[in-house]
C-alpha positions in Angstrom: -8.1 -34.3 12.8 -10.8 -33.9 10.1 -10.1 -32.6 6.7 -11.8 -29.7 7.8 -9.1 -29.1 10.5 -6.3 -29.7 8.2 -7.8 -26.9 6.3 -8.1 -24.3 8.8 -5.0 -25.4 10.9 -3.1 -25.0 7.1 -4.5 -21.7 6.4 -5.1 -19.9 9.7 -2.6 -21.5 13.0 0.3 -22.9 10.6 2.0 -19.8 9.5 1.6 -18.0 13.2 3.1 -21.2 14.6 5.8 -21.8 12.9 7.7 -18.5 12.4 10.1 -18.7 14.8 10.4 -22.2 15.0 11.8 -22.9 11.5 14.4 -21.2 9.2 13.8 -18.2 7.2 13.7 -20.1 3.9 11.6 -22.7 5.0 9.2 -20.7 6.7 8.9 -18.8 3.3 7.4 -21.2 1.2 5.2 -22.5 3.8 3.9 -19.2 4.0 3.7 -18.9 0.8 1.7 -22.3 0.1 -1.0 -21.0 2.8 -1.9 -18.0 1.5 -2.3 -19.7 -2.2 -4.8 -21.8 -0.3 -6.6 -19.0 1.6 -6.6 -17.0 -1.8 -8.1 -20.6 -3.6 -10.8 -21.0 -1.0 -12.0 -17.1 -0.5 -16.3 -17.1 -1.6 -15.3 -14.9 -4.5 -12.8 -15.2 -7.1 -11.3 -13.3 -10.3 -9.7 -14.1 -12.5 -7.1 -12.2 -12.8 -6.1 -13.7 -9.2 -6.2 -16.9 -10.7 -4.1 -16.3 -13.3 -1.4 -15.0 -10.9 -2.4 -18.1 -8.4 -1.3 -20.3 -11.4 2.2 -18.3 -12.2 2.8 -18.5 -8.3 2.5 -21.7 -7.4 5.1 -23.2 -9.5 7.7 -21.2 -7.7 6.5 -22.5 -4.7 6.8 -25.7 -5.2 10.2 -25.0 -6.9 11.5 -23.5 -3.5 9.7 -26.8 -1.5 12.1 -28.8 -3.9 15.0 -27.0 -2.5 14.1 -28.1 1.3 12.0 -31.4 0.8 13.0 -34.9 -0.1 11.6 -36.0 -3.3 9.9 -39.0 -1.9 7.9 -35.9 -0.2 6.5 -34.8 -3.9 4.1 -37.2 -4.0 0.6 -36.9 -6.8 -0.9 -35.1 -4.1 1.6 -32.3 -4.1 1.3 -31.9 -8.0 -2.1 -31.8 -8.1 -2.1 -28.4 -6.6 -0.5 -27.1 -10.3 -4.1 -28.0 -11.6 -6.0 -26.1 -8.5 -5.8 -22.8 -10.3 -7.0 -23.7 -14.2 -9.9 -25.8 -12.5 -11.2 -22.8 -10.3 -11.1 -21.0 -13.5 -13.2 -23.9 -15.1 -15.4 -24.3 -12.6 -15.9 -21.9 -10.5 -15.1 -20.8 -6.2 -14.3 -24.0 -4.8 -16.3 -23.8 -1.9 -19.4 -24.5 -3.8 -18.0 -27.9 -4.5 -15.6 -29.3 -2.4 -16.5 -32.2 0.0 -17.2 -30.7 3.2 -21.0 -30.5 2.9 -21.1 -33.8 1.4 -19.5 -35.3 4.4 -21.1 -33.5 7.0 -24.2 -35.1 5.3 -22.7 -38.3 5.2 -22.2 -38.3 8.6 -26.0 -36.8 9.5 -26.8 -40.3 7.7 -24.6 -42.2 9.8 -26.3 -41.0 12.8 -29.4 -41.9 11.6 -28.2 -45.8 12.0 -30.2 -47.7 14.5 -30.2 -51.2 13.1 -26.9 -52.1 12.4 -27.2 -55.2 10.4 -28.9 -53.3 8.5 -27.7 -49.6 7.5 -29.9 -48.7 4.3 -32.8 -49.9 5.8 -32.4 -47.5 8.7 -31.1 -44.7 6.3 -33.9 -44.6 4.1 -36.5 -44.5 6.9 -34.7 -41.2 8.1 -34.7 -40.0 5.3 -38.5 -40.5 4.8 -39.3 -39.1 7.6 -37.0 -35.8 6.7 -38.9 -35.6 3.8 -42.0 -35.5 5.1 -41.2 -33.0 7.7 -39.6 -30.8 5.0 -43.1 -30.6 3.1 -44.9 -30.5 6.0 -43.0 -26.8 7.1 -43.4 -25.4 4.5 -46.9 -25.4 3.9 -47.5 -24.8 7.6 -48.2 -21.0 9.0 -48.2 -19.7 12.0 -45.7 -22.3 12.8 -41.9 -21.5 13.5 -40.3 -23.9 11.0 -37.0 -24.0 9.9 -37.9 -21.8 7.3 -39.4 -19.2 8.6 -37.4 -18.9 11.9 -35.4 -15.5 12.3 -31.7 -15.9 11.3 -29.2 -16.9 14.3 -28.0 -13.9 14.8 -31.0 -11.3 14.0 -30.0 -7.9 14.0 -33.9 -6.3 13.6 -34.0 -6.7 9.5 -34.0 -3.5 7.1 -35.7 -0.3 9.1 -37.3 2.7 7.1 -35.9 5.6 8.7 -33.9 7.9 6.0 -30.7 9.3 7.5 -28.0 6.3 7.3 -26.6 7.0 11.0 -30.6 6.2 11.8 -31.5 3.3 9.6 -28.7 1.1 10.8 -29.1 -3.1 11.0 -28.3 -3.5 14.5 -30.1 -5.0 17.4 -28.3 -4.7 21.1 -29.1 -7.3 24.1 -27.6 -8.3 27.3 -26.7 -5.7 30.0 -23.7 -4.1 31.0 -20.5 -4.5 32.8 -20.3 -3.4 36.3 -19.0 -0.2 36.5 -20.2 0.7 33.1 -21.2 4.3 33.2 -22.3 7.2 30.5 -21.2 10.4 31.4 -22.9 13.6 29.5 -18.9 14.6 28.4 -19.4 10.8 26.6 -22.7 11.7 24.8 -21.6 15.0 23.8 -18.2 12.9 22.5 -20.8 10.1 20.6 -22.9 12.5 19.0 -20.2 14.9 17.3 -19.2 11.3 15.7 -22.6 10.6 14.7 -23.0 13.9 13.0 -19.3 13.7 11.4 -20.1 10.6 10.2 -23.6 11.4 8.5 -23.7 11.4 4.8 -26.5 13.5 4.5 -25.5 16.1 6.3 -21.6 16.7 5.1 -23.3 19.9 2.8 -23.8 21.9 6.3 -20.6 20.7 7.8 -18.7 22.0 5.2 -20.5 25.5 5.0 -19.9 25.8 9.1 -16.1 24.8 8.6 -15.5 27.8 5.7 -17.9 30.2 7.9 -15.7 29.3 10.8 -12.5 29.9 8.7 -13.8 33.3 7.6 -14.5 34.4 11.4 -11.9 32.9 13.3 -7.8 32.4 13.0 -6.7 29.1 11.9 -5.7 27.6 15.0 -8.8 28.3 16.6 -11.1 26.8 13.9 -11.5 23.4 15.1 -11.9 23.9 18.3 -14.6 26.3 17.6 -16.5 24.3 14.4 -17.1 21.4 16.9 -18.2 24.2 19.6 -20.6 26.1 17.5 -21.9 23.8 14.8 -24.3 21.9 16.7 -26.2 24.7 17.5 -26.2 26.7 14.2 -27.0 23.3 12.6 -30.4 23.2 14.7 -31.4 26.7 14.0 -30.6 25.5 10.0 -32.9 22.8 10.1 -36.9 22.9 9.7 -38.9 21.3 12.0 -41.0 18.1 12.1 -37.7 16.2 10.2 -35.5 14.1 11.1 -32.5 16.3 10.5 -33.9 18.7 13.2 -34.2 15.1 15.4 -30.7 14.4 14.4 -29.4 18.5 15.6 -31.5 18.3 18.4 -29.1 16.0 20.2 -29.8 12.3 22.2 -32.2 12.7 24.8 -30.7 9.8 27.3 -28.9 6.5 26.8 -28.8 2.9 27.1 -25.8 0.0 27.4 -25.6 -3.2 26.7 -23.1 -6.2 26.7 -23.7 -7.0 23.1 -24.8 -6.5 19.5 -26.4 -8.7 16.3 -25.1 -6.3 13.7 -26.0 -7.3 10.0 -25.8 -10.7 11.1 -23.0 -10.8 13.1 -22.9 -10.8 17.1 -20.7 -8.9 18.5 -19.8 -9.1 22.8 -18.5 -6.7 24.8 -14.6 -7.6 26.0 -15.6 -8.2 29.7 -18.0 -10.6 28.5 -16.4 -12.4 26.0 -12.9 -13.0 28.1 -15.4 -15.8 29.6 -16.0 -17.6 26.3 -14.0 -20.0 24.4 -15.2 -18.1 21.9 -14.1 -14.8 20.5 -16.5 -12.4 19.3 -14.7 -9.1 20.9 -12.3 -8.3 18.0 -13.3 -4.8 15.7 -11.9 -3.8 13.0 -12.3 -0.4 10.8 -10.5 0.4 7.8 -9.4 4.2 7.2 -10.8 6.7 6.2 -10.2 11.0 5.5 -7.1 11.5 6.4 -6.1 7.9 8.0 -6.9 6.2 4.7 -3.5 4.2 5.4 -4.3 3.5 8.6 -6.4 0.3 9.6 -8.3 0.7 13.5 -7.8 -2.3 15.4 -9.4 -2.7 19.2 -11.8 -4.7 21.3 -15.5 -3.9 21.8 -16.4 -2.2 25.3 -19.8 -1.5 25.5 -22.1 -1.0 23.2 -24.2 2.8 23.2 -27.6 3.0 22.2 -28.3 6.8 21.8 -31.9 7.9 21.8 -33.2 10.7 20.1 -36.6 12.5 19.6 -39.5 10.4 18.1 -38.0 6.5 18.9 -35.1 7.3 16.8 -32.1 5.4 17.8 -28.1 5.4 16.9 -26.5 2.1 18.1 -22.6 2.7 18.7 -19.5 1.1 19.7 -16.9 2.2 22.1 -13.7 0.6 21.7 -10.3 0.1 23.0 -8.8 0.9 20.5 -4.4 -0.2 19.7 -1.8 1.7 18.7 -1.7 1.1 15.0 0.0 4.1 13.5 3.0 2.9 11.6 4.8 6.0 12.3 5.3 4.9 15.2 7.9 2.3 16.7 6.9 -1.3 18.2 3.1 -0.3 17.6 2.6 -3.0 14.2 4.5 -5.5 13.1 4.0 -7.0 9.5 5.9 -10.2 8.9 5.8 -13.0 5.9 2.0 -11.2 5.2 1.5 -11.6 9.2 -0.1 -8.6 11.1 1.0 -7.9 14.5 -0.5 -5.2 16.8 0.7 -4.4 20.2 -2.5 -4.7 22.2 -1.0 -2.6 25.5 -0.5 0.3 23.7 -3.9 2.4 23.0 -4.8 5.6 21.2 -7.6 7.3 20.7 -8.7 7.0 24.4 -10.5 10.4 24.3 -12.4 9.1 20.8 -13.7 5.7 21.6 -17.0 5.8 19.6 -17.8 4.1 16.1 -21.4 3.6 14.2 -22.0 -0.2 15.1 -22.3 -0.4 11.1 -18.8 0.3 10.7 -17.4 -2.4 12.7 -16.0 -5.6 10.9 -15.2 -8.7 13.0 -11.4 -10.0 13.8 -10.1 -12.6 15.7 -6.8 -12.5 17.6 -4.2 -15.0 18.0 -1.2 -14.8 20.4 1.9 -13.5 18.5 4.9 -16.8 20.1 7.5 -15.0 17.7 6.8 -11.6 19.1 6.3 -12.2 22.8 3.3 -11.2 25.3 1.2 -8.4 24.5 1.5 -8.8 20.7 -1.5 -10.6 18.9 -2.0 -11.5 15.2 -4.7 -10.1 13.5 -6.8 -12.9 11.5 -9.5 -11.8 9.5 -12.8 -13.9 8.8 -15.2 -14.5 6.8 -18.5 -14.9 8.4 -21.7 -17.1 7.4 -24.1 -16.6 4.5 -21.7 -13.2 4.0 -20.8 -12.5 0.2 -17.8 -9.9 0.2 -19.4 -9.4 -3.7 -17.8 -6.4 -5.9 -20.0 -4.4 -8.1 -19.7 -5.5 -11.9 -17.7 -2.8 -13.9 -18.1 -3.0 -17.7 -14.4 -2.2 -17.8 -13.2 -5.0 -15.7 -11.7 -7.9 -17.6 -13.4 -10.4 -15.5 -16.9 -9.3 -17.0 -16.1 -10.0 -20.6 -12.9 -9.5 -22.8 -13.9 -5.9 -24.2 -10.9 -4.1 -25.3 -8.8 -7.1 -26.6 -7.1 -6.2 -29.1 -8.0 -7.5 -32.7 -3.9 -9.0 -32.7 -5.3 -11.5 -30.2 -8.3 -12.7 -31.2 -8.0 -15.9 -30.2 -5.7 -15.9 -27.8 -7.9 -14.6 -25.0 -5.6 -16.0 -22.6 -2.6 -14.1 -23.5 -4.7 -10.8 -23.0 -6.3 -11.9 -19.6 -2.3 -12.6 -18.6 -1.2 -9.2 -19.9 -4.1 -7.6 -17.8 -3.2 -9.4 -14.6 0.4 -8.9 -15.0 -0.3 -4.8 -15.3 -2.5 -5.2 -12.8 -0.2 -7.1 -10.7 1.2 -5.1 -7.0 4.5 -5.6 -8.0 4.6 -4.0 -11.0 2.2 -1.5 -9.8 4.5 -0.2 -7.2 7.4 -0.3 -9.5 5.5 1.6 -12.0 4.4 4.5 -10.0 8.1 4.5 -8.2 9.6 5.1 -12.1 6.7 7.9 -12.5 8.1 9.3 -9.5 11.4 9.3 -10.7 10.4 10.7 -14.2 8.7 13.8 -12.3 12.0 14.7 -10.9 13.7 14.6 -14.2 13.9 17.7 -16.0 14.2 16.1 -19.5 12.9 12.9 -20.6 13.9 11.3 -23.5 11.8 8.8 -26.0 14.7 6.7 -26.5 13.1 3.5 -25.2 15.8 0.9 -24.5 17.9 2.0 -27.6 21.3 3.3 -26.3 22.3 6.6 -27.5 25.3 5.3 -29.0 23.5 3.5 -31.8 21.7 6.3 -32.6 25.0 8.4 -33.1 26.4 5.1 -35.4 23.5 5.8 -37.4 23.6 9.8 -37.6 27.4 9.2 -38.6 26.6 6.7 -41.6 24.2 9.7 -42.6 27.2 12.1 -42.9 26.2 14.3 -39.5 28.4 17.1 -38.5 27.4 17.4 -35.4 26.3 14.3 -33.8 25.3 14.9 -30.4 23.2 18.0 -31.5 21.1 15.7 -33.8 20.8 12.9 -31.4 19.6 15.6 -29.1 16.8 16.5 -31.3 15.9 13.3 -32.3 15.4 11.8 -28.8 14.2 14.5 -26.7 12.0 16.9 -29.3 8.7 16.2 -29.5 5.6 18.1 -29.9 4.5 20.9 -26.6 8.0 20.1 -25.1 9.1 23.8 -25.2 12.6 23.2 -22.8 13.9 20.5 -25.2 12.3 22.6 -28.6 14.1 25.7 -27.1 17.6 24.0 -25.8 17.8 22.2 -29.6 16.9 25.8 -31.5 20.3 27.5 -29.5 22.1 24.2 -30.0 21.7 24.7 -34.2 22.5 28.2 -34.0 25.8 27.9 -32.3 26.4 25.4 -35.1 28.1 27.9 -37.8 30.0 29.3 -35.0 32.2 25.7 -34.9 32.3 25.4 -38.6 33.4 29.0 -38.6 36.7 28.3 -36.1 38.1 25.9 -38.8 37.2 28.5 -41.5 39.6 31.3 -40.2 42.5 28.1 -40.6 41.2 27.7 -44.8 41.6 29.7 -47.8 39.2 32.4 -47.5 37.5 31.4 -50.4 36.5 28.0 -49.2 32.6 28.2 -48.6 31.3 26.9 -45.0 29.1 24.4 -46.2 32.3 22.6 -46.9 33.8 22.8 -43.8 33.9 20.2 -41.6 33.4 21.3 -38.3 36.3 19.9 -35.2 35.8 16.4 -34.5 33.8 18.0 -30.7 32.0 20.8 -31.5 28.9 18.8 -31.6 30.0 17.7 -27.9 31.1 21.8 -26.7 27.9 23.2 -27.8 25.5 20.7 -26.9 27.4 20.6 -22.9 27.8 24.6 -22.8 24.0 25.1 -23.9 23.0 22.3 -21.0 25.1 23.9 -18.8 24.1 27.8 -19.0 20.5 26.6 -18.7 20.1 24.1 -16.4 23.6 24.0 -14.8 26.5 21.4 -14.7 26.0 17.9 -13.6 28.8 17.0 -10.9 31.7 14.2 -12.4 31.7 13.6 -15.6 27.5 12.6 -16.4 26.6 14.8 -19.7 23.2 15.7 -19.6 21.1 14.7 -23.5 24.3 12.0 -23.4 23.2 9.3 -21.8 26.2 7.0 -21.4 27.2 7.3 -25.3 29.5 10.4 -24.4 31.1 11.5 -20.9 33.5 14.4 -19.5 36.7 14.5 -18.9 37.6 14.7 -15.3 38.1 17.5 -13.5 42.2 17.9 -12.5 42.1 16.9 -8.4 41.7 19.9 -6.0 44.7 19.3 -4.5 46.6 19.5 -7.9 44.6 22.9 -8.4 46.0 24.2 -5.2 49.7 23.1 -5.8 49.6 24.9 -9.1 48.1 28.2 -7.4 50.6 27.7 -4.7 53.7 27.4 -7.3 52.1 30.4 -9.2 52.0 32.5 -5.9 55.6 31.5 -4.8 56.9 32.4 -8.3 55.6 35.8 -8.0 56.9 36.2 -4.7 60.0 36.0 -5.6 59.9 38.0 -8.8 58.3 41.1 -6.5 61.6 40.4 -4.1 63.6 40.5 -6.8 62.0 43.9 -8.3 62.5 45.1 -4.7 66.1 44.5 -4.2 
């Protein structure tokens, strides 16, 4: 194989081969060292990936010591250490690795006719290239190679206004046998088309609160899709192509396949004939099913005709069972998606705007068994997956580094990628959730509580626990905590006041030193009135510094009652006697 082939077999058939042929934890690194490389190789970087790239790697190749010889670690296998600080440096690798370089490399072999001598015959190729190449493009009314449609053309940019209408797409070949239309299928197609127009999602919205105004809430749906069509016709003015758009698809067309902003698409029944696979549709989520990615096969593809030579170009689908909701309909393993291509959904719903539609290859799944097929995503030619440039984003310049690290613009960029980071983006929104649920929430940090009681007794604190309260959970606008802390101090004289009644009576209650747990009582019985007793010994405001003494046993309870009861018993039997 080519060094081409290496690549793609490393990054694309290795880890669906090997799953359930290895062990788990050599499968895991492998996995792991593929999808370093896919992530390397993608045509757009950031560098906040790279950073993470360069933190990952070593762990890898820590877990490959684990499994591998070291006459396996050769230069070769360090090198990729380096892969991350040089994208960095340099740039997306595909813009200068080797692969165009060979493949012109071997053009010029090709070119060889005189063996003894090579350059002689090179050059003169390569004259006559240039020549060629001037000649084109100064020639017109010539196809050239520079003036030649793309490939794949899919009609260029149209002028038409509404974004359902103005769509890149360009259909050829004719249907399937048995391929039909029916009218319940355009009424199905054009309820998507007008659901999924941006510019008309102001009169869907005023129908759907009309309809909830006039009708119970069960019905509403049923009758917005009924009566909106209509009512959005009569809304409209004429000689527009809104009122086009509500007047409905006069006929339709089929065809086999579809050049959709430069990518062909083929129907399934004609691409099971191909070695190739240009079938495989994919569209991410959206409303409601934001979680949800669509995954299917193209059908047919719909060319609905409207008034005036206005065209929508759709898909139908077959669409698999992708809701995660639901048993053996995805599987996700090592990073691997699995989708169970003989269970469908959305049967009734089949349609999609050809626009929507992003291309997927599928790979039978050996680990899962027949009719389960991994889910490969690709990145098509002269296709720039490109992100718009936000002034905030630390790849764009280091604005908001702090003035602590001039200089160390590294360290910021790794602070930014490690908040950034998935990991520690799901654990921080798990502790939000968990903070939510708490009724109090202290600003303690990481300091136990019981230091902060050391110090409070070194300051000569009566009542410990009732300080520490207010020092950790107070704070400005918290009204529960300000409140909780204001009956906490009032109670305080009543503890001072218990030892009081034990003194002379002219010893003033400043002086008195209040019992060694009054702190403790008040601070537990305040807690407890207001937001009720913690079960076992947790304190609430306590932390781990202080903790309950346990409850006496239930069953201890119930022999004391029972010994109580038996003793009166017999002191009423003796009364009676």
């Amino acid at each position: 194989m080519g060094s081409h082939d290496c690549h793609v077999f490393m990054q694309r058939l290795l880890p669906v081969g090997i799953r359930h042929l290895l062990p788990e934890d050599v499968v895991k690194p492998i996995m792991l060292l593929s999808r370093f490389f896919s992530q390397l190789t993608a045509k757009t970087l950031r560098r906040t990936d790279m950073f993470q790239l360069r933190h990952d790697i070593v762990q890898v190749l820590c877990k490959f010591e684990m499994i591998f010889p070291p006459a396996f670690f050769t230069s070769m296998m360090h090198v990729m250490v380096h892969l991350p600080e040089e994208a960095l440096l340099a740039g997306p690798v595909n813009y200068r690795w080797m692969y165009p370089i060979e493949r012109l490399l071997g053009e010029l072999k090709k070119s060889v006719r005189n063996r003894a001598k090579p350059e002689g015959s090179i050059i003169e190729a390569w004259v006559q290239y240039e020549s060629l190449t001037f000649c084109g493009m100064y020639l017109k009314d010539v196809e050239t190679a520079f003036n030649r449609p793309q490939r794949n053309n899919d009609g260029g940019m149209r002028k038409e206004q509404l974004s359902v209408f103005a769509q890149s797409a360009q259909p050829f070949g004719d249907p399937g046998r048995g391929e039909s239309f029916s009218t319940n299928d355009m009424e199905v197609a054009h309820w998507f088309v007008l659901n999924n127009c941006d510019e008309i999602m102001a009169y869907l919205d005023e129908h759907e609160q009309m309809m909830k105004r006039e009708h119970p809430s069960h019905l509403v749906a049923r009758k917005h899709r009924e009566l909106f069509p209509q009512w959005f016709l009569d809304s409209v003015s004429y000689n527009d192509e809104l009122y086009n758009l509500a007047f409905g698809p006069i006929r339709s067309e089929l065809f086999s396949g579809c050049n959709v902003n430069g990518v062909k698409f083929l129907g399934a029944a004609r691409d099971d004939k191909l070695c190739t696979q240009n079938s495989g549709v994919h569209v991410p989520g959206g409303g409601e099913s934001t979680d949800i990615d669509f995954y299917g096969k193209l059908t047919t593809v719909v060319q609905l005709l409207y008034k005036d030579r206005y065209q929508v170009i759709m898909f139908k689908c077959r669409w698999f069972d992708t809701n995660p909701n639901r048993a053996g309909s995805v599987k996700i393993d090592h990073g691997v998606l699995s989708v169970n291509i003989n269970r469908t959904w959305y049967d009734d719903d089949p349609y999609i705007l050809a626009n929507m539609a992003s291309q997927i290859v599928y790979l039978d799944d050996p680990k899962a068994g027949s009719g389960w097929k991994v889910v490969q995503k690709m990145d098509h030619r002269n296709m720039y997956d490109i992100p718009e440039l936000d002034p905030s984003d630390n790849d764009v310049d280091n604005e908001g580094c702090p003035k602590e690290l001039e200089g160390r613009e590294d360290s910021w960029e790794w602070l930014c990628a490690h908040f950034q980071a998935p990991e520690y983006v799901n654990k921080a929104q798990v502790n939000k959730g968990n903070r939510k649920k708490k009724t109090l929430l202290h600003h303690s940090g990481s300091r136990p509580f019981s230091y902060r009681m050391d110090a409070r007794r070194r300051e000569g604190s009566k009542f410990l626990e009732i300080d520490v309260f207010g020092d950790v959970y107070v704070r400005p606008g918290n009204e529960l905590a300000e409140s909780l802390h204001t009956t906490m101090v009032e109670r305080e004289p009543v503890g001072s006041s218990v030892v009081r009644l034990q003194l002379p009576p002219e010893t003033p209650i400043e002086s008195v030193a209040p019992p060694q747990d009054a702190g403790f009582q008040i601070l537990t019985e305040t807690l407890d009135q207001t937001l009720g007793r913690r079960p076992g010994t947790y304190c609430r405001g306590m932390g781990n510094a202080r903790r309950r003494e346990p409850r006496p046993r239930s069953s201890a309870q119930s022999n004391s009652q029972v010994t109580a009861l038996t003793a009166q018993v017999a002191a009423l039997q003796g009364q009676m006697s």
